[in-house]
Each structure stands twice: as structure tokens, then as C-alpha cells.
PyMOL commands that place a pseudoatom at each C-alpha (Angstrom):
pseudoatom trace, name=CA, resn=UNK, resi=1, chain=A, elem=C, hetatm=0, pos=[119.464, 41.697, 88.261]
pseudoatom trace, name=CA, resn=UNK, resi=2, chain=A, elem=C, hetatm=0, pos=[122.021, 44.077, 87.334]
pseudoatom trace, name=CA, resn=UNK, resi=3, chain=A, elem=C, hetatm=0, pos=[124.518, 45.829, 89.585]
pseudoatom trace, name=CA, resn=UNK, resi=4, chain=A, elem=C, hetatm=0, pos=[124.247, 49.618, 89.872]
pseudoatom trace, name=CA, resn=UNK, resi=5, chain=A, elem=C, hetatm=0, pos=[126.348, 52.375, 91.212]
pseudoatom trace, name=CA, resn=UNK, resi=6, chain=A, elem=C, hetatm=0, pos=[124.796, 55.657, 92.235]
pseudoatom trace, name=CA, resn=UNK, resi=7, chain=A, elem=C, hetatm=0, pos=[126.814, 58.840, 93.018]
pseudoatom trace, name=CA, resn=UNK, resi=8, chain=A, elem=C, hetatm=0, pos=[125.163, 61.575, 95.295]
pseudoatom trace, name=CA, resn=UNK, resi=9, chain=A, elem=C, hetatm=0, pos=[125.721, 65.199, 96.303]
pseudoatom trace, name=CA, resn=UNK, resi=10, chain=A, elem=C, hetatm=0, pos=[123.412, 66.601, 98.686]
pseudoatom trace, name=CA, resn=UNK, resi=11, chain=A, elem=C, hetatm=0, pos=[122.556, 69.471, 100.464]
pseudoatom trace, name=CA, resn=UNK, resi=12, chain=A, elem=C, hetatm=0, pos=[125.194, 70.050, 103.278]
pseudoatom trace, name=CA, resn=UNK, resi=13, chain=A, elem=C, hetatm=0, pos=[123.349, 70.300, 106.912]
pseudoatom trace, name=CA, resn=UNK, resi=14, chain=A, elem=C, hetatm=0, pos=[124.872, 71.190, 110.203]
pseudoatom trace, name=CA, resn=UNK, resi=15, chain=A, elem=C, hetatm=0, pos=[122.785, 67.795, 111.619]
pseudoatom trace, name=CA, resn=UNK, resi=16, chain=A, elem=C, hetatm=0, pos=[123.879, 64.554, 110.166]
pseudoatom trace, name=CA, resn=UNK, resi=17, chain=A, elem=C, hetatm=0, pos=[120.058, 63.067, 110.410]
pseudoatom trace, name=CA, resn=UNK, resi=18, chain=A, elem=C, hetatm=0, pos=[119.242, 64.398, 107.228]
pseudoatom trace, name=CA, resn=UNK, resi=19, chain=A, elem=C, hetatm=0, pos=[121.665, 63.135, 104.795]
pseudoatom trace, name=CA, resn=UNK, resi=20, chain=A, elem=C, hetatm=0, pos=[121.267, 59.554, 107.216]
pseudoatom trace, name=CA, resn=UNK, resi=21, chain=A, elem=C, hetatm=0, pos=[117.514, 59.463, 106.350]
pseudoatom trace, name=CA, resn=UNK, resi=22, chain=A, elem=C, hetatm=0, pos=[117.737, 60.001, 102.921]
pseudoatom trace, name=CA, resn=UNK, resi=23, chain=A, elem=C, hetatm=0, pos=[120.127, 57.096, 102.433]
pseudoatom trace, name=CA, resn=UNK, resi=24, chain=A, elem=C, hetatm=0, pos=[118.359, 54.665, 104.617]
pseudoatom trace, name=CA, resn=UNK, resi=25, chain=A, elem=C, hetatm=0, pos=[115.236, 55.724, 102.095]
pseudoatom trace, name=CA, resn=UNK, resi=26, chain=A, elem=C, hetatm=0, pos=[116.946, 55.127, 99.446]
pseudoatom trace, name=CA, resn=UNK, resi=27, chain=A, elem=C, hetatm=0, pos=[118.066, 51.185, 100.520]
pseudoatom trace, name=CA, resn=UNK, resi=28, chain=A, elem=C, hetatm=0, pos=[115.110, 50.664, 101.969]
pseudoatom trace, name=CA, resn=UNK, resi=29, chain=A, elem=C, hetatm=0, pos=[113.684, 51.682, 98.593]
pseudoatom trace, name=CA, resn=UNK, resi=30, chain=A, elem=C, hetatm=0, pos=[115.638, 48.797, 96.646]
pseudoatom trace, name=CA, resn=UNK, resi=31, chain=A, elem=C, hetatm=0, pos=[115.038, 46.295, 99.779]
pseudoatom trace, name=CA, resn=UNK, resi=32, chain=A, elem=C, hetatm=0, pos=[111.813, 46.966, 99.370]
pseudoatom trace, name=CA, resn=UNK, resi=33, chain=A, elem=C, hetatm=0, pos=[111.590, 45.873, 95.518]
pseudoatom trace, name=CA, resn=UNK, resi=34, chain=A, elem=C, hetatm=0, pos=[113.250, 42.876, 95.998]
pseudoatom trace, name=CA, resn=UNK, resi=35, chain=A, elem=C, hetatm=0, pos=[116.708, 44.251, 95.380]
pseudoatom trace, name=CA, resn=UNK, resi=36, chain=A, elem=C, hetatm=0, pos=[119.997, 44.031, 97.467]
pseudoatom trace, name=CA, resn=UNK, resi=37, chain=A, elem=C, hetatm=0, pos=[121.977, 46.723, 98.585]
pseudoatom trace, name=CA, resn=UNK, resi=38, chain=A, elem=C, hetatm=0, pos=[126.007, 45.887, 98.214]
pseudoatom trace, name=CA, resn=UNK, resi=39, chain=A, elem=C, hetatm=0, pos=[127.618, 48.990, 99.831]
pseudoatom trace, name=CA, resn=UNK, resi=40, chain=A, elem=C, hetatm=0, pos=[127.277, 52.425, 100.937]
pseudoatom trace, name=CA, resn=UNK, resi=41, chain=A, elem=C, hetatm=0, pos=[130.157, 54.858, 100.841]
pseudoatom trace, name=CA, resn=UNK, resi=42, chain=A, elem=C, hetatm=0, pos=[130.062, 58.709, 102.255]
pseudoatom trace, name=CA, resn=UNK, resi=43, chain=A, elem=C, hetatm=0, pos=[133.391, 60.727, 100.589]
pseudoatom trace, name=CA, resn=UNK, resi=44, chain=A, elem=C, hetatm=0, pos=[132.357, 63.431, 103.244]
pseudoatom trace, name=CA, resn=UNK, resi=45, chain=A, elem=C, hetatm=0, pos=[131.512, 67.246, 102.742]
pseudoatom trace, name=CA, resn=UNK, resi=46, chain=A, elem=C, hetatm=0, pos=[133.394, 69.217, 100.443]
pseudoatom trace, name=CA, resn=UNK, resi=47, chain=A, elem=C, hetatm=0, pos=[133.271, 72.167, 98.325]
pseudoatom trace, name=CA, resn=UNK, resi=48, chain=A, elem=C, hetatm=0, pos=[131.107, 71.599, 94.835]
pseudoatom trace, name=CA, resn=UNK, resi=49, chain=A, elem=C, hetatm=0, pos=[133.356, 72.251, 92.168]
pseudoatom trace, name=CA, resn=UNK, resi=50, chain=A, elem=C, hetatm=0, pos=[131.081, 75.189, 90.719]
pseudoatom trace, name=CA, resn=UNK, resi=51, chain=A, elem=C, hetatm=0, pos=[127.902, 76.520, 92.193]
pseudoatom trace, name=CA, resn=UNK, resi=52, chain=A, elem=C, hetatm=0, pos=[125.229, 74.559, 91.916]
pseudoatom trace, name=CA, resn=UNK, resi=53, chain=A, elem=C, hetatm=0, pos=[121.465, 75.478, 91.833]
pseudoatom trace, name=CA, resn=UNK, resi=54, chain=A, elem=C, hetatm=0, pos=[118.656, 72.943, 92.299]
pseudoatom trace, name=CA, resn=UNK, resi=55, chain=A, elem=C, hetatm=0, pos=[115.110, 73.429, 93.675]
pseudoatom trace, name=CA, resn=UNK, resi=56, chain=A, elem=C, hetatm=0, pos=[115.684, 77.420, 93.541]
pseudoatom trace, name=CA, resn=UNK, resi=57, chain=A, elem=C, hetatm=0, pos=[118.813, 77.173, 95.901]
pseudoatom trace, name=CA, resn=UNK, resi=58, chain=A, elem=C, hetatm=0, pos=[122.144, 77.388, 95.137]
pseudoatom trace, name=CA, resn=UNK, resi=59, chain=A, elem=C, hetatm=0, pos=[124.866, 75.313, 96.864]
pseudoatom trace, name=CA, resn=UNK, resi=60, chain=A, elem=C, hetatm=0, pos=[128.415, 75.675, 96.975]
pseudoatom trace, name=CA, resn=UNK, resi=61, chain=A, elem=C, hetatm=0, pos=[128.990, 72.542, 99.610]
pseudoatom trace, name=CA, resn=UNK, resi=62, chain=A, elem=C, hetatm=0, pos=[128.124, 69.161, 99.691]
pseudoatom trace, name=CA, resn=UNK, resi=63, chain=A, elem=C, hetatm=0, pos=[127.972, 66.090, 100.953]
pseudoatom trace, name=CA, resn=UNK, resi=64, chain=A, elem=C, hetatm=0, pos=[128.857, 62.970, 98.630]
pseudoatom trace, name=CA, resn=UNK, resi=65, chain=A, elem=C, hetatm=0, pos=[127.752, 59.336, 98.742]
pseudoatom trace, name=CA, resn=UNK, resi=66, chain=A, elem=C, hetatm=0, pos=[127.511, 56.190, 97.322]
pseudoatom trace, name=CA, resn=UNK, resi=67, chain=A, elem=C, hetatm=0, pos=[125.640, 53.078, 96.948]
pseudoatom trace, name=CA, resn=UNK, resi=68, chain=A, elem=C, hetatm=0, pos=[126.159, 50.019, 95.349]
pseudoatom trace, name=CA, resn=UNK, resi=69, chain=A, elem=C, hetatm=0, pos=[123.182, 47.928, 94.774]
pseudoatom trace, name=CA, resn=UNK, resi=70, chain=A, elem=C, hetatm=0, pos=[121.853, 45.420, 92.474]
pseudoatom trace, name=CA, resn=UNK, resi=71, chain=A, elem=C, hetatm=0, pos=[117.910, 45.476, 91.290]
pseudoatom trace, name=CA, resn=UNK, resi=72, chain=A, elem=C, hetatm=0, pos=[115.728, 45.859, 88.532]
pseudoatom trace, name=CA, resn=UNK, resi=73, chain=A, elem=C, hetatm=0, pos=[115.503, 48.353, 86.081]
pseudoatom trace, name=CA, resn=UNK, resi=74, chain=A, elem=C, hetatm=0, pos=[111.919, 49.359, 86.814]
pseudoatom trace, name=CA, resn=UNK, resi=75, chain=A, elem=C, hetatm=0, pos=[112.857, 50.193, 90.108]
pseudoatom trace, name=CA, resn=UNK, resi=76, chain=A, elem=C, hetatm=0, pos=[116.045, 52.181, 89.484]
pseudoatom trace, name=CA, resn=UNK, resi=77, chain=A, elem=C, hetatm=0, pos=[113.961, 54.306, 87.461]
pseudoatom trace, name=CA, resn=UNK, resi=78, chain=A, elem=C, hetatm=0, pos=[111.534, 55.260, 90.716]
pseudoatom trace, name=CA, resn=UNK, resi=79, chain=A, elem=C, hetatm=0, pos=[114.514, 55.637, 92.683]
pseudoatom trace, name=CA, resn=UNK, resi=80, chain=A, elem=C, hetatm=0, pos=[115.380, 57.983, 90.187]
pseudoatom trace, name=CA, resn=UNK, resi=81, chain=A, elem=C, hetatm=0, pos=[111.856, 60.047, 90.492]
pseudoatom trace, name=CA, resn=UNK, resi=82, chain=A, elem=C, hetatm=0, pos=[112.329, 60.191, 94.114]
pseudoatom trace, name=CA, resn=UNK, resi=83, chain=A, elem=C, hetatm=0, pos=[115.913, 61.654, 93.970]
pseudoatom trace, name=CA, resn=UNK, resi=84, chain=A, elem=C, hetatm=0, pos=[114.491, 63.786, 91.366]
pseudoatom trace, name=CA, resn=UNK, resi=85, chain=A, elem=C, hetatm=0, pos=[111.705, 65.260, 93.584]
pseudoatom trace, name=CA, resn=UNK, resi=86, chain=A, elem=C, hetatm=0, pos=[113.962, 64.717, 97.013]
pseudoatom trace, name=CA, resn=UNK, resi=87, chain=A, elem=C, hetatm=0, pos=[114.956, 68.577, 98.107]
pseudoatom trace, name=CA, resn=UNK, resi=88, chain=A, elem=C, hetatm=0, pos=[118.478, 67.740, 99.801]
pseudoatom trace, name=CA, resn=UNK, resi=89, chain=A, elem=C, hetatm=0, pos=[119.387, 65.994, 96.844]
pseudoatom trace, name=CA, resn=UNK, resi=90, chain=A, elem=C, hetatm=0, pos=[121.496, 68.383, 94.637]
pseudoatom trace, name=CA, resn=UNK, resi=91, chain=A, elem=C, hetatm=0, pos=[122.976, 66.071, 92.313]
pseudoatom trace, name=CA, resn=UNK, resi=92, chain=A, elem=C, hetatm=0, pos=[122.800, 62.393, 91.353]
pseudoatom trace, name=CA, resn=UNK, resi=93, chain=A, elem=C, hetatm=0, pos=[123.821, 60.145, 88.986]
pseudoatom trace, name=CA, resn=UNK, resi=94, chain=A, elem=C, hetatm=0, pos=[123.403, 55.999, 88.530]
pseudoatom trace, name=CA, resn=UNK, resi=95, chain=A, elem=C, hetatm=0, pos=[125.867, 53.819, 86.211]
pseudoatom trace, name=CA, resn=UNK, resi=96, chain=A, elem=C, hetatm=0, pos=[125.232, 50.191, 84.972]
pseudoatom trace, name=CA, resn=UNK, resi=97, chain=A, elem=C, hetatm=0, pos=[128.350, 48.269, 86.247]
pseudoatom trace, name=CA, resn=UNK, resi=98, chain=A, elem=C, hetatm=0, pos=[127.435, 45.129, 85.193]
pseudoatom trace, name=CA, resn=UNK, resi=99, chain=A, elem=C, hetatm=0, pos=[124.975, 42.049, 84.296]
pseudoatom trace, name=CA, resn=UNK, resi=100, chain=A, elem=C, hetatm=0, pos=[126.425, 39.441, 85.740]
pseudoatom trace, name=CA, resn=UNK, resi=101, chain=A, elem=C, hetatm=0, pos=[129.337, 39.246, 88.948]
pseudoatom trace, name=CA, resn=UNK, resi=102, chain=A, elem=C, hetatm=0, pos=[131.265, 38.094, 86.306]
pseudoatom trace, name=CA, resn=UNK, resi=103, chain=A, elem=C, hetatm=0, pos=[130.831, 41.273, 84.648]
pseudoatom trace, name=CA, resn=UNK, resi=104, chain=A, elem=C, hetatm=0, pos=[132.059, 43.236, 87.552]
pseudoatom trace, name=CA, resn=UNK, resi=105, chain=A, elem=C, hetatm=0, pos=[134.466, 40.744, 89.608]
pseudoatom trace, name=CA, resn=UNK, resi=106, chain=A, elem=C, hetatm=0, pos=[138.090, 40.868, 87.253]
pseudoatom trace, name=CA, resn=UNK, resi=107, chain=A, elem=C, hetatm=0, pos=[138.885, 37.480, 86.997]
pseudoatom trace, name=CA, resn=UNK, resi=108, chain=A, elem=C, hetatm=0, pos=[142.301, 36.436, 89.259]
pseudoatom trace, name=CA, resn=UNK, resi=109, chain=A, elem=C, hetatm=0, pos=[145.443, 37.035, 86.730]
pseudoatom trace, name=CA, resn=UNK, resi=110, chain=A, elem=C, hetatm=0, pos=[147.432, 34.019, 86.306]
pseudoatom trace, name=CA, resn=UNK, resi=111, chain=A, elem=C, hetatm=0, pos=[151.151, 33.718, 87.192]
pseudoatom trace, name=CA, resn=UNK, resi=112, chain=A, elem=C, hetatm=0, pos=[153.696, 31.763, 84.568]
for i in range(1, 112): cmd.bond("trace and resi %d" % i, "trace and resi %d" % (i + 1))
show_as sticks, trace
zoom trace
């Protein structure tokens, strides 16, 4: 399976049970498929680097996140739909890293 990353912005909310359920959705999304779900990283709340509309709101804070997760392609594209249709999420975006851990581990560099 290949190993994705996926950056997130969402909506910033005073309670921190929103942006908690909609990462728990999202693992539980890839569990679900049969994937496996590496890491998850929050970078905090901080100020979007431009206004930012989505789902007829603008934003101007957000809270950023990350996960690291390995599964198949069919399923990173209904992760996407659900981001897609997801209301807290403002922005999103998921990168290939690699095929293979040998792909994404560097290999140990040798001493002479």
C-alpha cells in the first residue's frame, strides 16, 4: 500500500471536541479499509496566511494537522470526498510519499 501524508486546516473552535472528532473519523476511516494509520501531528491554531472562504464562510484562523497513513488508493480518494463535504474542514491536501518503506526510510549513510 502506499504511504500518504495529509495536511489539514480546519475551522478554529473554542471546544477542542470538534477538530478531535474529525480526526478520529478520519483514522477510523483508513482503519476501517484495511489501512494503517502511522502518525498524527496537530501544529496548533494559527492565523491563515490570507482569508480563506469555504462552505460560504470565511476564516482567518485555523487549526493545522497531520496524518501519516498508508492505504489504498481507492480509499484515499473517499477520504478525500468526505473532507470535501466535511464543514470544519477549510483546507486539505494529501501527498504520495512513497511505495515502498524503502521509498520513504533514507537509507543509513556510511562512514569511511
Amino acid at each position: 500500500m502506499p504511504f500518504y501524508q495529509m495536511l489539514c486546516i480546519t475551522a478554529h473552535y473554542k471546544e477542542y471536541r470538534h477538530i478531535k472528532d474529525l480526526v478520529q473519523m478520519s483514522a477510523k476511516h483508513v482503519m476501517n479499509a484495511g489501512g494503517v494509520v502511522r502518525n498524527i501531528n496537530y501544529w496548533g491554531t494559527q492565523t491563515l496566511p490570507q482569508r480563506m472562504q469555504r462552505h460560504q464562510q470565511y476564516y482567518n484562523t485555523g487549526d493545522y494537522w497531520t496524518m501519516h497513513f498508508d492505504t489504498s488508493p481507492r480509499t484515499l480518494r473517499t477520504l478525500g470526498g468526505i473532507m470535501r463535504r466535511d464543514p470544519r474542514v477549510i483546507r486539505w491536501t494529501m501527498l504520495k510519499l512513497g511505495e515502498k518503506v524503502e521509498d520513504v526510510v533514507k537509507p543509513p549513510e556510511k562512514t569511511v
